[in-house]
N, C-alpha and C positions, 0 to 999 in steps of 0.2 A: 163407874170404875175409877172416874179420877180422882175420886173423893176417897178411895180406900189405897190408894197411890203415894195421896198424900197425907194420909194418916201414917201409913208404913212409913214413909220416908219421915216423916215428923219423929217416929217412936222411934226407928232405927238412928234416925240425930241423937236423940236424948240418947239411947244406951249406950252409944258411943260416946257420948262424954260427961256419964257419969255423976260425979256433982253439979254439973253446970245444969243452970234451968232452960231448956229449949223452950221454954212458952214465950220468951221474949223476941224469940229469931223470929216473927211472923205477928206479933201484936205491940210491940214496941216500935214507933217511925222512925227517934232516935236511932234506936238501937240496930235496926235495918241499914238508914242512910251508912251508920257506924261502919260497917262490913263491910257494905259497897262502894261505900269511898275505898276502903284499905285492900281491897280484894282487886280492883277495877283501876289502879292509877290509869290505865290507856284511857278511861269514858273521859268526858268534858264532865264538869259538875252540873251542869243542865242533866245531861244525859243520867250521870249518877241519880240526880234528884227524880226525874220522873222513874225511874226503876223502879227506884226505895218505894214511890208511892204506889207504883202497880204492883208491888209485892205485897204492901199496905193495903190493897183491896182498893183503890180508888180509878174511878171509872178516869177518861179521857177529858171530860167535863172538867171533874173533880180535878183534877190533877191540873189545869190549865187556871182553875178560879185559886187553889191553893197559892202555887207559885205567882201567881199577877203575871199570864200567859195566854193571848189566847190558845186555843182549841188542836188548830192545825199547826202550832209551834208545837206543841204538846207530843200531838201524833209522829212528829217529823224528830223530833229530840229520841223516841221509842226507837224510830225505825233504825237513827242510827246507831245506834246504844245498840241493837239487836243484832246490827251489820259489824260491828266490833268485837263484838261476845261472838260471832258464829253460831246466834240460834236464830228460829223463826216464828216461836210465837211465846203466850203468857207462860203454857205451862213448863216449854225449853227454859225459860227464866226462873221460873219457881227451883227445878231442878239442878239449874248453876249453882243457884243461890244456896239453897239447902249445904250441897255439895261444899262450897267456899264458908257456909256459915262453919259448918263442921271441921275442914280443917284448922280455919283460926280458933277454935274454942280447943279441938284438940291440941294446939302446938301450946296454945298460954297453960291448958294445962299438964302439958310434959313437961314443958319449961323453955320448951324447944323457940318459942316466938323473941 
């Protein structure tokens, strides 16, 4: 069920915003971190950074050898990132995220950013 959750919310992104290619909002690291810096100023950029890469798909592990972090800095950067955002887990995040991708791609292309 979450996998047809987030194909909706994936294609409801894209037809909201038209010319814009939604395949980057979830396969691009860049392009992720991009968002979540801009959408997120309250996170620390620890915080931002491990987000970008749990949205990116990368495990706790991953995410700790990426940055040159161990494990439970990792864990503890998520938790507060989580307690700032007002969610409690990966897929409350996915669903900000979408949300936040969408408005900024809507406003750059109203003009309104």
């Amino acid at each position: 069920m979450a996998d047809n959750i987030i194909a909706m919310a994936a294609k409801h992104a894209e037809m909201r915003m038209g010319p814009h290619d939604a395949s980057s909002a979830l396969t691009s690291l860049p392009a992720i971190e991009a968002c979540v810096a801009i959408c997120t100023p309250r996170l620390a950029r620890r915080e931002a950074e491990v987000c970008a890469r749990i949205l990116y798909g990368m495990t706790s592990l991953g995410i700790a050898l990426d940055l040159g972090i161990g494990e439970e800095s990792a864990m503890t950067y998520r938790k507060r990132a989580y307690s700032r955002l007002g969610i409690g887990s990966q897929r409350e995040l996915l669903l900000w995220y979408l949300n936040q991708w969408a408005k900024q791609n809507t406003a750059s292309y109203t003009g309104l950013q």
